[in-house]
C-alpha positions as CSV (number, residue, x, y, z in Angstrom):
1,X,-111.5,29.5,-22.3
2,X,-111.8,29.7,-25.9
3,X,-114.5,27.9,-27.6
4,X,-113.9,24.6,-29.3
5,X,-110.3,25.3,-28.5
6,X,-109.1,21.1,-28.9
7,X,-105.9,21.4,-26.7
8,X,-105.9,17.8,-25.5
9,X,-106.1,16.5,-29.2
10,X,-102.9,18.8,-29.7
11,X,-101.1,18.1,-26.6
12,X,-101.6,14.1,-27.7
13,X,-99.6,14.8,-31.1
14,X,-95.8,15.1,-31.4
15,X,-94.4,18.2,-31.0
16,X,-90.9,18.1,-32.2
17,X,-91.2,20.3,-34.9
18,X,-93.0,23.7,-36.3
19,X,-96.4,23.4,-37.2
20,X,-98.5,24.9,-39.8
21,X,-101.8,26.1,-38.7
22,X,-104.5,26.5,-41.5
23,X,-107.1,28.6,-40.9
24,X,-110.7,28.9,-43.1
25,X,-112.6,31.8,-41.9
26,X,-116.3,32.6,-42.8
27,X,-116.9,36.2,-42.3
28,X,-120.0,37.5,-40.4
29,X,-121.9,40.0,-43.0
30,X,-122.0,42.4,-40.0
31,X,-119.9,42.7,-36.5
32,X,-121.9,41.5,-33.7
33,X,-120.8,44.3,-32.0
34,X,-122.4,46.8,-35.1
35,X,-118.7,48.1,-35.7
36,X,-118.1,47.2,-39.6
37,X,-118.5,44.3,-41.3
38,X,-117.9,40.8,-39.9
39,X,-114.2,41.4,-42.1
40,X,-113.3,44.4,-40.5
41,X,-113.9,42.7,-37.0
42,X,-111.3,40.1,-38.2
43,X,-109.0,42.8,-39.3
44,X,-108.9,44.0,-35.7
45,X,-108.6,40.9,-34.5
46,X,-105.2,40.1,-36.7
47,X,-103.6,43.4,-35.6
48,X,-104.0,42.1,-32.0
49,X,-103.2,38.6,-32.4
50,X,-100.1,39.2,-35.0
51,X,-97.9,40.6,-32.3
52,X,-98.9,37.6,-30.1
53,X,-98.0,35.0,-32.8
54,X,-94.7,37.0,-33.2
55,X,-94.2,36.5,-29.3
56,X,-94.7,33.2,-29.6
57,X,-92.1,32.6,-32.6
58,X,-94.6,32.4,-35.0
59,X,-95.1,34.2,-38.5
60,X,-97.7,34.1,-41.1
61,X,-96.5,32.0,-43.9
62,X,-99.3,33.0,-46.6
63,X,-103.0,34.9,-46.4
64,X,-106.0,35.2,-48.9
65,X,-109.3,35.7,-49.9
66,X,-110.9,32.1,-50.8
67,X,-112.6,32.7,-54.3
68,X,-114.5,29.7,-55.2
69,X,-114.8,25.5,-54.0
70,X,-113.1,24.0,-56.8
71,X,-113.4,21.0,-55.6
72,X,-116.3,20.0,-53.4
73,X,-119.8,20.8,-52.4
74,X,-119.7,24.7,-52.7
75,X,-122.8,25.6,-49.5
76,X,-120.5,22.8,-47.2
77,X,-117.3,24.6,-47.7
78,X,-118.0,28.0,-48.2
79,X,-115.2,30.1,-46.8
80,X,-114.3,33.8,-47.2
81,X,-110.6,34.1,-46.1
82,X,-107.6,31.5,-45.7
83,X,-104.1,32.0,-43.7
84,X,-101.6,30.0,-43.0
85,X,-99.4,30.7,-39.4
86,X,-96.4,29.0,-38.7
87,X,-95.6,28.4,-34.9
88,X,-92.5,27.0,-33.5
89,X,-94.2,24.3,-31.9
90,X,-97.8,23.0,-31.0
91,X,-97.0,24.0,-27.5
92,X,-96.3,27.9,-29.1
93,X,-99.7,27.9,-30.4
94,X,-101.5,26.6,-27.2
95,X,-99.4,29.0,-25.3
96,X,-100.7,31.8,-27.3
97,X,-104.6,30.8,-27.9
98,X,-104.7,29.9,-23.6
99,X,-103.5,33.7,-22.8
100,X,-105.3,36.1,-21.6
101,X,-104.3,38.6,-24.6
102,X,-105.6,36.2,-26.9
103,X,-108.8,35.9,-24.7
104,X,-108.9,39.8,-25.2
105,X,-108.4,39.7,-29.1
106,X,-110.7,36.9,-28.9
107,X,-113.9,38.8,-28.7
108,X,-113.2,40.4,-32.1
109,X,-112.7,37.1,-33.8
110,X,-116.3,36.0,-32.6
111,X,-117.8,39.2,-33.7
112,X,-116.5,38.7,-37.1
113,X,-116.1,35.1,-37.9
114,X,-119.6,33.2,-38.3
115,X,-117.7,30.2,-38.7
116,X,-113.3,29.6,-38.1
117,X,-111.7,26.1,-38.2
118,X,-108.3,25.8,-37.2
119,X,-106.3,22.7,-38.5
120,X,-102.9,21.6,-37.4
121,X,-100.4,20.1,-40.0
122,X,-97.7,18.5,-40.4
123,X,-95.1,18.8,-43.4
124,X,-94.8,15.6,-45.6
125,X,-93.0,16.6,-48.4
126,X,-90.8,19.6,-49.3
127,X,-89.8,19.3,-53.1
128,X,-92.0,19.2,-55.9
129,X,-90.4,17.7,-59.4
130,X,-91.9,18.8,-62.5
């Protein structure tokens, strides 16, 4: 079972269309394991997870190192890395983060990430005007 993992909240949303997961990921200055840095535990972790995503119909729409708050209290929202993952379906993304290769890639997400939030979203709008 994978920490925090909020699966009822999910399952309670519609799911007739793709979802957009954005993650904010807080890198670990060293692996708990001793094997890198907390980022190169998280690079180990994508190489395992991206081929579960892909099984899953998912892609990874956009990924990026966070560089500054702009807008907020900068010790509260202090993040290192942001992606955003694309999945079919909410039921796609439970599928993937309830199987037992994600459980495996798991361990290297936990080594690296001091702190990961996963938010679900929903697409509102799809053309900007200038």
């Amino acid at each position: 079972m994978i920490e925090h993992l909020n699966a009822q909240t999910l399952q309670a949303l519609p799911d007739d269309e793709p979802v957009v997961m954005l993650n904010l990921m807080r890198f670990r200055e060293s692996s708990l394991d001793g094997n890198g840095s907390g980022r190169d535990a998280y690079l180990r972790y994508s190489a395992l997870t991206i081929k579960l995503i892909k099984a899953q119909g998912g892609t990874i729409v956009w990924a990026g190192n966070a560089e500054a708050v702009a807008l907020g209290i900068p010790d509260q929202h202090r993040w290192d890395y942001a992606a955003l993952v694309r999945y079919p379906s909410r039921a796609a993304f439970l599928a993937m983060m309830t199987s037992p290769e994600y459980a495996r890639a798991n361990v290297e997400r936990e080594n690296g990430c001091a702190d990961h939030a996963i938010i679900a979203t929903r697409e509102t709008y799809r053309k900007f005007t200038a």
